[in-house]
Each structure stands twice: as C-alpha cells, then as structure tokens.
N, C-alpha and C positions, 0 to 999 in steps of 0.2 A: 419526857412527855408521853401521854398514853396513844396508845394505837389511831390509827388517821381510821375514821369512818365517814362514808359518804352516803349523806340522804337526798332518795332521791323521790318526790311526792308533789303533785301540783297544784295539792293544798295549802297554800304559803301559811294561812297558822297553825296549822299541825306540825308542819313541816319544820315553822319554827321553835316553835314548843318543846320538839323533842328534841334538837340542835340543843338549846340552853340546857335542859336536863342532861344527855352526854356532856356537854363541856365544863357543868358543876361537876363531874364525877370524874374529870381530871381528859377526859379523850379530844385529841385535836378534831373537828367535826367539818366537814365540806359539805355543802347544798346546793341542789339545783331541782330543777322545776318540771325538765321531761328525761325520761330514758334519750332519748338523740344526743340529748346535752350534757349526759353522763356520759356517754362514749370518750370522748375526750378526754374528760377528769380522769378516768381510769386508764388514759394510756399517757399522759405525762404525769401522774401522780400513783405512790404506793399505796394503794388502799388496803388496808385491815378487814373492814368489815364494809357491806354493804346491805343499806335499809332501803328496800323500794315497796312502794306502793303497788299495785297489783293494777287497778282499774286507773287509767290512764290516760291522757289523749294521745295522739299519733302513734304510738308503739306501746304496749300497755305491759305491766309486769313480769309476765310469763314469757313472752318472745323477748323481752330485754333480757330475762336473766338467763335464760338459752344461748342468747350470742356472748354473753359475760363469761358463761362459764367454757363455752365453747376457746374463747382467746384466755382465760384467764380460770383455769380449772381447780386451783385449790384457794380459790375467793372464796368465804362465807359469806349467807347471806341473810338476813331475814325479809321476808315478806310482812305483808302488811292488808289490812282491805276491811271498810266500810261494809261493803256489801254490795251490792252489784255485777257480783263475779258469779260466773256461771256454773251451774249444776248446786246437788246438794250437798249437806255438811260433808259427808263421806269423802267425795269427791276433789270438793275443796282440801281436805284434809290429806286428800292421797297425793294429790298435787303438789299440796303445800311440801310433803315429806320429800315426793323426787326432786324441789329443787332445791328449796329451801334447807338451811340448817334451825332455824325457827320460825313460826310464824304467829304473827300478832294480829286481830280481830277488833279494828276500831271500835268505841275508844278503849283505851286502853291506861291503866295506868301508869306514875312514872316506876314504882317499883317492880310493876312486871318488864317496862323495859330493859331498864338497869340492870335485874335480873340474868334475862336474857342475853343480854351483850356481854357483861361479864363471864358468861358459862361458857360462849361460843369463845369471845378470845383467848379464854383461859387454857381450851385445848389447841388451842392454834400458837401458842406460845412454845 
C-alpha cells in the first residue's frame, strides 16, 4: 500500500475531494477537520506526509505545523490556503518555504496535487 497521508482542512468538500484523488493514486489517506484533532492522528498513527490547511478555526496552520514539527521533525508537509492568510505573496511564500515542503494556493488542481505529493514522498523514500 502507498504512504499514509493525513488531511487536515475544515472544508469537508475540499477536504474530501482531495482524499478520493490520493486514494485513486493508490496512498492510504486519514481526514480530520481541526489541527486539535490531528494531534492525536499523528501520535497513534505513522504519517507519511501531512496536508493542512493554513486558515483555520481554533489553532490555524502555521502554529499546528510548528508543534508537528517540533514532536515530529522529519514529517513532510504541504500547506495549503484559499486566501486569507496574512501579509503579501512574498511573505506567504517565505512562510510557506520555512515550514512547508510544498505549498498549494486554493483551488488547485488534481494534477498539481498529485504532482506534488508524489515528489515530496519520493524523496522521503
């Protein structure tokens, strides 16, 4: 079976959208709906790769993926965001690089995800 990845976005159809696009392309996939409720997933399950959302309620992408990397430092991750995130492209961009291993700019499509995940687990292999 292919690499476990966990999505984690509180857009339930986005969120499911891109679940069925990894798990046609063969990757075991987990979903949940806040970073709080990822914590968990991630300490009784091996995660591969990790898809979050950025703009968030209760704890939003950037302080989740700070305490992930913090317990969990050779996770991958992609980032993800609609828009609503703060400062400009630059910023976003410079952001995106210290945490992320990719980062995706709703919407997006499925071939740029696909893409994407594939390139990150490939070197994680």
């Amino acid at each position: 079976m292919g690499a476990k990845i966990l999505i984690v976005d509180d857009d339930n159809g986005f969120r499911g959208s891109i679940k069925t696009i990894l798990i046609s392309e063969g990757y075991s996939v987990a979903e949940t709906t806040s970073a709080l409720k990822a914590l968990p997933i991630l300490e009784k399950h091996k995660i591969d790769l990790l898809i979050t959302d950025i703009v968030m309620p209760e704890m939003d992408g950037l302080e989740f993926i700070q305490q992930v990397q913090k317990k969990y430092p050779d996770l991958k991750a992609i980032g993800m965001s609609g828009g609503g995130w703060m400062g400009n492209a630059d910023q976003v961009q410079g952001l995106a690089n210290e945490f992320f291993s990719g980062f995706l700019k709703k919407p997006f499509g499925s071939k740029k995800i696909i893409d994407m995940v594939k390139d990150i687990i490939s070197k994680t292999e």
